[in-house]
KOLLOMI-27880 format. One record per residue (C-alpha): residue number from 1; residue in three letters; x, y, z. Coordinates in steps of 0.001 Angstrom, whole numbers. Each point is the difference from the previous one (the first is absolute). Layout:
// KOLLOMI-27880
nr;rest;X;Y;Z
NUM;ALA;X;Y;Z
...
This chain:
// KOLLOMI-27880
nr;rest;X;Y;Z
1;UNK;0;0;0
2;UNK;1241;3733;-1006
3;UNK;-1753;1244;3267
4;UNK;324;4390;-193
5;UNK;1852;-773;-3499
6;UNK;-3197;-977;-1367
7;UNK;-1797;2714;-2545
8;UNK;-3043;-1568;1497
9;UNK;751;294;3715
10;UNK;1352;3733;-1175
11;UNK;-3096;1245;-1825
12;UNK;-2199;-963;3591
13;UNK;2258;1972;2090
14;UNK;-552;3147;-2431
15;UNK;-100;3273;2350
16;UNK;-3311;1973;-1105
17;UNK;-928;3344;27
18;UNK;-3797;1247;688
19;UNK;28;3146;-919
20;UNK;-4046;314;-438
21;UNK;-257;1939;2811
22;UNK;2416;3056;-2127
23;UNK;-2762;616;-2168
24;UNK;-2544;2854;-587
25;UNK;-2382;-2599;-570
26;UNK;-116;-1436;3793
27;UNK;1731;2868;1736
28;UNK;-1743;2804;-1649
29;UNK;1705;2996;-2404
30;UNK;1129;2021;2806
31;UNK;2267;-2643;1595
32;UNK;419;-2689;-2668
33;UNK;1929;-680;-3577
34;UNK;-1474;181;-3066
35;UNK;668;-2475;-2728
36;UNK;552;3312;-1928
37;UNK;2350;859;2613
38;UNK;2310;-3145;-978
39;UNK;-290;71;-3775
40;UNK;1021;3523;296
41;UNK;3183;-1162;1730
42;UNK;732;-3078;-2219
43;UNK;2082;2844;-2624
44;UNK;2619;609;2673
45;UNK;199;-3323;1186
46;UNK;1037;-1272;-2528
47;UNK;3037;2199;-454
48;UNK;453;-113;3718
49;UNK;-253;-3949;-849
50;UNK;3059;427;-2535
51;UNK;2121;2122;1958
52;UNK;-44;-2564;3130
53;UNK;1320;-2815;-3052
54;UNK;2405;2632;-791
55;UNK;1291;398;3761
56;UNK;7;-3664;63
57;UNK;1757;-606;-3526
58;UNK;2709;2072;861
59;UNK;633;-1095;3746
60;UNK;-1062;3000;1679
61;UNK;-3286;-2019;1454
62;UNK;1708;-2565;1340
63;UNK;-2931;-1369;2566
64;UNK;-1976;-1122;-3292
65;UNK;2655;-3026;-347
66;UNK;127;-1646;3008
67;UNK;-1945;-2752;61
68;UNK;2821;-1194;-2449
69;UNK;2700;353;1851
70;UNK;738;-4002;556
71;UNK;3855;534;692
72;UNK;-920;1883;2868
73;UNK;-2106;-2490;1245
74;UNK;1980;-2969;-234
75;UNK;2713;1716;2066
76;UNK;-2283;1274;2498
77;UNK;-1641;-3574;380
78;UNK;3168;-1565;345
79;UNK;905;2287;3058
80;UNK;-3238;152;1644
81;UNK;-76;-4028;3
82;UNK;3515;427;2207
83;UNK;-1046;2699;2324
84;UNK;-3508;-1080;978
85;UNK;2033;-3276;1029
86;UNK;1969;2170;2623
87;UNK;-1494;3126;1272
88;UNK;-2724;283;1974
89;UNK;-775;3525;-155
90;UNK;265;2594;-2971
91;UNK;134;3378;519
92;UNK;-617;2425;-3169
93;UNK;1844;3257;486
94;UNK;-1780;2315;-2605
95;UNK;-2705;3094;-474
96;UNK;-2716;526;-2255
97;UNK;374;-1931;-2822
98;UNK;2721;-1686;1297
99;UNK;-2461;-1754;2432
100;UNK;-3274;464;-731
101;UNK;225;-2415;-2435
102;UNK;939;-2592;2023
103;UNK;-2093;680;2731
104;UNK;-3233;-128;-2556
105;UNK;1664;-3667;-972
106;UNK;365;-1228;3444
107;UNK;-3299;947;865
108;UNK;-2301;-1392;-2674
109;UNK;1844;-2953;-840
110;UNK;2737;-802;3249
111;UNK;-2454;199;2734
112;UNK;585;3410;1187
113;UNK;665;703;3355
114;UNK;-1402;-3286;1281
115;UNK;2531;-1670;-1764
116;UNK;2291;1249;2402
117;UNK;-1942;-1185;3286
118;UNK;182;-4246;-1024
119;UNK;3220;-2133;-98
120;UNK;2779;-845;-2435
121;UNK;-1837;-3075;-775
122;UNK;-3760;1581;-365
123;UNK;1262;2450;-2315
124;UNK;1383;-2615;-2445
125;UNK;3616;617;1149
126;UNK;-629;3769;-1662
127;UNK;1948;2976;2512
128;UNK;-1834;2481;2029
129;UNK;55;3385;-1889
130;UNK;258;3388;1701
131;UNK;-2;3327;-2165
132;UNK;2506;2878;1270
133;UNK;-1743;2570;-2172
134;UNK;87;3084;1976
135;UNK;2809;1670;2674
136;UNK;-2253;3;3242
137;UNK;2902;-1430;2367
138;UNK;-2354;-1484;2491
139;UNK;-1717;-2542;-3133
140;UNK;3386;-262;-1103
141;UNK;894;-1296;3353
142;UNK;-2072;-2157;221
143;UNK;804;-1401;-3251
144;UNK;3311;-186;1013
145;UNK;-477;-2374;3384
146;UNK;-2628;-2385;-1211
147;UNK;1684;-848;-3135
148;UNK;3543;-1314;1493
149;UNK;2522;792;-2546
150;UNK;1823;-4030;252
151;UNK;-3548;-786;-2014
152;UNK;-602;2807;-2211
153;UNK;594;1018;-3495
154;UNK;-85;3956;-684
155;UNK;-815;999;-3222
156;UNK;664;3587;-767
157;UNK;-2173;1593;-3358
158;UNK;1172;3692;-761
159;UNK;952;390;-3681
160;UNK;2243;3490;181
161;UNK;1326;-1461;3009
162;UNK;-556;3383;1653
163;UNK;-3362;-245;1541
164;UNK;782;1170;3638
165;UNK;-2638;-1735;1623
166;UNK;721;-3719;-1483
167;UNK;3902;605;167
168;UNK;106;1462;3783
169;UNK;-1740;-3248;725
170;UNK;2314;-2273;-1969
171;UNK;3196;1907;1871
172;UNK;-1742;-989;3357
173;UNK;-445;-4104;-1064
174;UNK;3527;314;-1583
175;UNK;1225;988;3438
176;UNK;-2282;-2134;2135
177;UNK;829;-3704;-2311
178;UNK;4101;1588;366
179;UNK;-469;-57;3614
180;UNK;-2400;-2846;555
181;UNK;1919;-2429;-2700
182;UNK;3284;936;-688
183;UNK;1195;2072;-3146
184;UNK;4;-3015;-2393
185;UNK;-3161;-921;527
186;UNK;-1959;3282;-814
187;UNK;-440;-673;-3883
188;UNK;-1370;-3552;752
189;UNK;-2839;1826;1506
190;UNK;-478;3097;-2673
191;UNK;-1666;175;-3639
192;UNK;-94;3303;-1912
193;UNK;-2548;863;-2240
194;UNK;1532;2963;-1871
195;UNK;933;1965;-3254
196;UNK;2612;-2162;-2680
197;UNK;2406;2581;139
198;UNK;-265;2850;2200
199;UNK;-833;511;2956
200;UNK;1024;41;3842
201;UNK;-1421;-3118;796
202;UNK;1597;-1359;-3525
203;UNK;3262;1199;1652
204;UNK;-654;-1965;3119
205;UNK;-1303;-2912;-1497
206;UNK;3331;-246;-2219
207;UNK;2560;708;3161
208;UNK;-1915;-2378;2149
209;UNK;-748;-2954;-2518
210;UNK;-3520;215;892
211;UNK;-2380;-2497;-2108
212;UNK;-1834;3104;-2056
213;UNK;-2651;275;-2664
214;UNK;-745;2738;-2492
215;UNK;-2539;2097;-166
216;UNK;-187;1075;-4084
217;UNK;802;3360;-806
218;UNK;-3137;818;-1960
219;UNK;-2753;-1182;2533
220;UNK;-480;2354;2931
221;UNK;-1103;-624;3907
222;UNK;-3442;-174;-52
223;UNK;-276;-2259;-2957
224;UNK;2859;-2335;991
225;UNK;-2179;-2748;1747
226;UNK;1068;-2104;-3229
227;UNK;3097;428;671
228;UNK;3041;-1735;2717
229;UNK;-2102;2763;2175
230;UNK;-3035;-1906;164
231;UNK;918;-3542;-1069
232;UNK;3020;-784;2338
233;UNK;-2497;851;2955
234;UNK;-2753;-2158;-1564
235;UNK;2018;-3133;-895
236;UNK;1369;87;3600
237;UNK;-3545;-169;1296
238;UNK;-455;-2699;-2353
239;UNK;-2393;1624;-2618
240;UNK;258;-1653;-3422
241;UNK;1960;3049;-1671
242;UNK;-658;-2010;-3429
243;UNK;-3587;-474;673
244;UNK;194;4463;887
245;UNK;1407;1117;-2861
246;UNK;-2231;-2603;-2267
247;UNK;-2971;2204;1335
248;UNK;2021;3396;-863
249;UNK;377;-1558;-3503
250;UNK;-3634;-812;-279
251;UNK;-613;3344;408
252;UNK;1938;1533;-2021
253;UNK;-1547;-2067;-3073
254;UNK;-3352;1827;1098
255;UNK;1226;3288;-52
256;UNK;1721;-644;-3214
257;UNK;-2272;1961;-1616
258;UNK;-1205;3798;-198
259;UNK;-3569;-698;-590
260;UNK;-1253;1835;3755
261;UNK;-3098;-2700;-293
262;UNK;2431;-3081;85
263;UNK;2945;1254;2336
264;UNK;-958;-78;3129
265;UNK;2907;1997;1619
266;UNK;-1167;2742;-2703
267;UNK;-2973;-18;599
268;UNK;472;334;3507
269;UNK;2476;3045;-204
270;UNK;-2259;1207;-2053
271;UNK;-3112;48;1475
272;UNK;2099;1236;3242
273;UNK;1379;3193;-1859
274;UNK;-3637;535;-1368
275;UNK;-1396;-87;3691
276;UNK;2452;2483;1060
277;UNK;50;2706;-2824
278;UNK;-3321;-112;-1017
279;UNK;-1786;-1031;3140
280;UNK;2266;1264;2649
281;UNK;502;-3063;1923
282;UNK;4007;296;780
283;UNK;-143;-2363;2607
284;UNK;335;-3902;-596
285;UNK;-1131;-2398;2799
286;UNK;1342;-3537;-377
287;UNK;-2100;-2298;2074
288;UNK;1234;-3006;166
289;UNK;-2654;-2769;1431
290;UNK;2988;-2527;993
291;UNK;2163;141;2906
292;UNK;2735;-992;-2420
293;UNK;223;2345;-2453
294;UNK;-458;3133;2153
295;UNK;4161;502;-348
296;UNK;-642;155;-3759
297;UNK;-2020;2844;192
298;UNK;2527;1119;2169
299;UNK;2810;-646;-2759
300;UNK;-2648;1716;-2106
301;UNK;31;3512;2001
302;UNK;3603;750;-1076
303;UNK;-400;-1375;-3517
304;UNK;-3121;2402;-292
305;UNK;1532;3092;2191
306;UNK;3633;55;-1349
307;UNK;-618;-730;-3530
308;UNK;-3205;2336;-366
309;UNK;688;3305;2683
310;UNK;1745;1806;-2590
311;UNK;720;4032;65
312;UNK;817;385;-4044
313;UNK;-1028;-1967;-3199
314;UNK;2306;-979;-2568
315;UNK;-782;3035;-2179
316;UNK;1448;1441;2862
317;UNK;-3081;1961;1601
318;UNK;-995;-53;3767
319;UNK;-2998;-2006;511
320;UNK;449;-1447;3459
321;UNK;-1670;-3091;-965
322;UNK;-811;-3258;1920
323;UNK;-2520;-2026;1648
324;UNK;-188;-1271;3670
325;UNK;160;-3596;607
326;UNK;-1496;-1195;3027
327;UNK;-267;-3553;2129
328;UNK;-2779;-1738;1643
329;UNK;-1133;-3481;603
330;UNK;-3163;-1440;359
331;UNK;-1826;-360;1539
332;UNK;2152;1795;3069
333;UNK;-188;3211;-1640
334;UNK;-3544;-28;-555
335;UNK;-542;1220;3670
336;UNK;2507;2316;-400
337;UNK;-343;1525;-3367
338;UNK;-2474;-864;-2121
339;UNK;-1874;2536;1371
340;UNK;2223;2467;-1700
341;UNK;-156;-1660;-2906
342;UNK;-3635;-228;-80
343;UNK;-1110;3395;1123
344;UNK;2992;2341;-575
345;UNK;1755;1690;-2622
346;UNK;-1133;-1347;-3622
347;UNK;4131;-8;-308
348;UNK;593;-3632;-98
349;UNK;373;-3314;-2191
350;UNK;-11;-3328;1699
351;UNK;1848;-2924;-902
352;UNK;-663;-3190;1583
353;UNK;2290;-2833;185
354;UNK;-2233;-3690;-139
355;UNK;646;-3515;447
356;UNK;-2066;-2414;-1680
357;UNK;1049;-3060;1808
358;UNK;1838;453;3790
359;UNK;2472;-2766;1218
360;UNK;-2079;-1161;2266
361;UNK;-4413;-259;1476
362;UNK;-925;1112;2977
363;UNK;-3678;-1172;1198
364;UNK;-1922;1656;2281
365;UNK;-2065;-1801;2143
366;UNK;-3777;309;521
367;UNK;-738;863;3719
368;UNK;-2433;1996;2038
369;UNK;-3433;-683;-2490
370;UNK;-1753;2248;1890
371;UNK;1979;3006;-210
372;UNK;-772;853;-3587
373;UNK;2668;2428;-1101
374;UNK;2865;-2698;1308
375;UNK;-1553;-2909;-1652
376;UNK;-68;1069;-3277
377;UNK;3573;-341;-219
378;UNK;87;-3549;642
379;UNK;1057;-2663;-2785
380;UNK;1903;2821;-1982
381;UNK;3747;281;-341
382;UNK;2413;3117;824
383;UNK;773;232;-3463
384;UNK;-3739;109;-1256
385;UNK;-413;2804;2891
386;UNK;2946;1597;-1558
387;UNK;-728;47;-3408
388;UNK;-3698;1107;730
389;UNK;1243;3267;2323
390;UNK;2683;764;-3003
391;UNK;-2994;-175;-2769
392;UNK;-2297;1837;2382
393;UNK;2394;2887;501
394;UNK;511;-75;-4022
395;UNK;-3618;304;-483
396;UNK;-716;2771;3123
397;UNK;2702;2166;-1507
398;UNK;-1247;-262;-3646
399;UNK;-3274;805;1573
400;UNK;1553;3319;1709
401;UNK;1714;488;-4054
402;UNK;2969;-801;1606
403;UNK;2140;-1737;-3086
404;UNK;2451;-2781;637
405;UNK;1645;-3034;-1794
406;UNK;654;-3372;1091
407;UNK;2920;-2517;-424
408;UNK;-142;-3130;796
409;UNK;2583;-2957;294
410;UNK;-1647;-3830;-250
411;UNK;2203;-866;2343
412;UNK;2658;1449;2103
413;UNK;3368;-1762;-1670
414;UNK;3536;1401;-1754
415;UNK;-1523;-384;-3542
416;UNK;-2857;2304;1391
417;UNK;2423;2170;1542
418;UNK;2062;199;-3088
419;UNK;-2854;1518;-2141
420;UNK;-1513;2705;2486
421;UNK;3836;1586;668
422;UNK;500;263;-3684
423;UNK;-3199;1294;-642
424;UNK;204;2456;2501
425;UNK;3626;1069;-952
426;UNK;-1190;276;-4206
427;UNK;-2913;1897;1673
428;UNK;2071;2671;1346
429;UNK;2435;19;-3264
430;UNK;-3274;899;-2091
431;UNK;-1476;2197;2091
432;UNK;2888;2027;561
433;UNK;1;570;-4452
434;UNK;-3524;1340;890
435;UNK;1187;2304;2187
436;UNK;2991;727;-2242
437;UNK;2487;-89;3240
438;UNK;2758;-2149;874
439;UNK;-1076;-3379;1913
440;UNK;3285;-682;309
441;UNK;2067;2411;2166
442;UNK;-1040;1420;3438
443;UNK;2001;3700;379
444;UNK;-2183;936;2898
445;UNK;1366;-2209;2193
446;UNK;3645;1450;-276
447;UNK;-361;3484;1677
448;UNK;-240;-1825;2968
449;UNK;2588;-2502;-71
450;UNK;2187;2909;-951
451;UNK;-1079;1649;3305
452;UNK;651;-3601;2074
453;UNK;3401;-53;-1385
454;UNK;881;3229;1090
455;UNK;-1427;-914;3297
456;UNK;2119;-2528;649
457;UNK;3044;1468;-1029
458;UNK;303;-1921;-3502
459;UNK;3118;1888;-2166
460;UNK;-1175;2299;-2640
461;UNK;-3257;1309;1704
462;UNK;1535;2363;2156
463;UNK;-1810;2513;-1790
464;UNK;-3180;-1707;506
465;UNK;312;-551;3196
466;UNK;636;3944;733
467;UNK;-2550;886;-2110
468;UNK;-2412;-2528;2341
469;UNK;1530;1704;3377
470;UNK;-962;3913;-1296
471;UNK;-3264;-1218;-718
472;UNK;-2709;2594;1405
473;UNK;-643;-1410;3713
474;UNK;-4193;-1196;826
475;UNK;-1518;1914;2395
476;UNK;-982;-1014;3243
477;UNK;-3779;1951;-186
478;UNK;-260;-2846;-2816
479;UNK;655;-2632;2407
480;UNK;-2918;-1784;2270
């Protein structure tokens, strides 16, 4: 049996995308998209459509290819196989991109945190994961004393090699495994994830022999989850990487084409950029109705934020462009937000993240007859609960003509996985030709790096750093 490898088996784990609830014709003119709307965007898409092949042609786009990359895997594969045999903790050293990619893949498909609460043995053999990705000392800490170094494997993810926060915490394990195991052992118990060539951590990695893999020049943070980024973490939680980037490649034969009505990444992007220009809804709500993939939508936040939060357009004008991406999960957040969403500002698309099938049933029992609105409940399942509160809350927004869109995964599995990450990434790439910005740079962020550097006393930001200190001072009357 071909098993995922099947076109059959393939074909029934198809993402779809419901968009019906979009349209003028269910959501009403002044919130919904007109068929019009679309054909009146199918022009530009499909020159948007040739300048993504272009990008891609020429190696600029380097995310499209990906799914391809077998070498990568096979050496990859043949290190994870070692290292899951002798560590028994990993901890990924990385920010942003650099680990919310991983994170998303340990939660859907490695177990998440529970993973971390069984034994060796109840895990498959697979090590307890623990993600450094931000500088708060006491989580750090903490990190730090549960995960004793003897057992541990550190993998460090920065590609310039100069990202403060990731490298500040790789100089603290350098020390600690130099103190706790002696000198020679230190690169046993280090993997960099970093730039080919260049690079601070490519200068470390060299000097201290470190086992390293490369991050491609031509694919950037936030879509590098096909890359050593996101597959070195996933094949050490034992996710089929093959069976991953099998569903990436699936999808990439769907959005093959510009045709909006047939591309559902397209389609999506552009029904999103219609929503916001032409409807003013410039805030996207992901809500994701599965424990599991609620760290996707986080992954999602700073594909949608970075890429799309743009100040000029490629012509060169100042727009100030973007929508805001937002997280919830169901059915948590509806008793904590749906009531914005319901009866608030009309400023808002919803996407909501579905699972046909769930791992596992969960039957409630049928007690107390005579208490009527109790006993109802019995003989159902969780899941039938939860997919009935998801559909309601579809429906009770499209009655307020609040739009959304709905994607839903058959199952939760890497092939799954595979398809909505690419989709989501090709999304992005369109959308930001709609826009006519960049999707692919993120120069906001660097004003305040600068600043940090000067800070902290980095060489060459003296100038920075004085400019900080003669900063006008607050004022205490402003102060509560």
């Amino acid at each position: 049996m071909r098993g995922w490898r099947s076109n059959r088996w393939q074909r029934r784990m198809s993402l779809k995308l419901d968009y019906n609830y979009m349209m003028s014709e269910f959501v009403g003119e002044e919130h919904g998209i007109a068929e019009a709307d679309l054909r009146g965007l199918q022009e530009v898409a499909g020159k948007i459509h040739e300048n993504l092949l272009a990008g891609r042609r020429n190696g600029e786009l380097g995310f499209y290819d990906l799914p391809y990359d077998t070498a990568t895997v096979e050496k990859i594969s043949a290190y994870a196989r070692k290292a899951i045999k002798r560590f028994q903790n990993v901890v990924i050293l990385g920010i942003g991109g650099s680990s919310l990619g991983p994170r998303a893949l340990h939660s859907s498909l490695a177990g998440g945190v529970w993973a971390n609460l069984k034994g060796r043995r109840a895990r498959g053999n697979i090590p307890r994961f623990f993600f450094a990705d931000n500088i708060d000392p006491d989580t750090f800490t903490q990190i730090l004393n549960f995960a004793e170094p003897k057992y541990t494997l550190y993998v460090v993810i920065t590609k310039s090699g100069t990202t403060g926060e990731t490298m500040s915490q790789f100089l603290v394990i350098r020390r600690l495994l130099e103190k706790k195991l002696g000198a020679r052992r230190v690169a046993e118990h280090l993997v960099a994830i970093t730039d080919g060539q260049n690079g601070r951590l490519r200068n470390v990695a060299d000097r201290e022999k470190l086992v390293d893999f490369i991050i491609p020049d031509n694919v950037g943070g936030r879509f590098s989850i096909f890359t050593p980024v996101g597959l070195l973490p996933a094949a050490l939680m034992g996710i089929d990487i093959r069976q991953l980037l099998a569903g990436a490649a699936f999808m990439d034969k769907r959005c093959e084409k510009p045709d909006l009505s047939s591309n559902p990444a397209y389609i999506a992007a552009a029904l999103l950029f219609l929503a916001d220009r032409t409807r003013g809804k410039s805030i996207n709500v992901m809500f994701s109705y599965s424990d599991a993939l609620y760290d996707v939508a986080d992954w999602f936040r700073q594909l949608w934020a970075e890429s799309l939060g743009k100040k000029d357009s490629r012509s060169g004008s100042t727009v100030h462009t973007g929508i805001t991406p937002v997280k919830s999960l169901g059915v948590t957040d509806q008793h904590s937000q749906t009531q914005l969403y319901m009866e608030g500002p009309f400023d808002k698309v919803t996407i909501f993240l579905a699972v046909e099938q769930f791992t596992t049933s969960v039957k409630i029992p049928a007690l107390y007859p005579e208490l009527a609105d109790l006993h109802y409940l019995g003989d159902h399942t969780l899941e039938e609960l939860f997919q009935a509160e998801r559909l309601a809350t579809e429906y009770a927004m499209l009655q307020a003509q609040r739009p959304s869109m709905t994607i839903t995964l058959p199952q939760i599995n890497a092939f799954t996985l595979g398809q909505i990450f690419y989709m989501l990434e090709v999304q992005t790439a369109f959308i930001g030709g709609l826009y006519n910005i960049n999707a692919f740079d993120q120069p906001g962020v660097e004003l305040g790096k600068k600043f940090t550097y000067g800070l902290m006393g980095r060489q060459g930001f003296e100038k920075v750093r004085a400019g900080f200190e003669a900063r006008e001072p607050k004022q205490e009357k402003y102060t509560a």
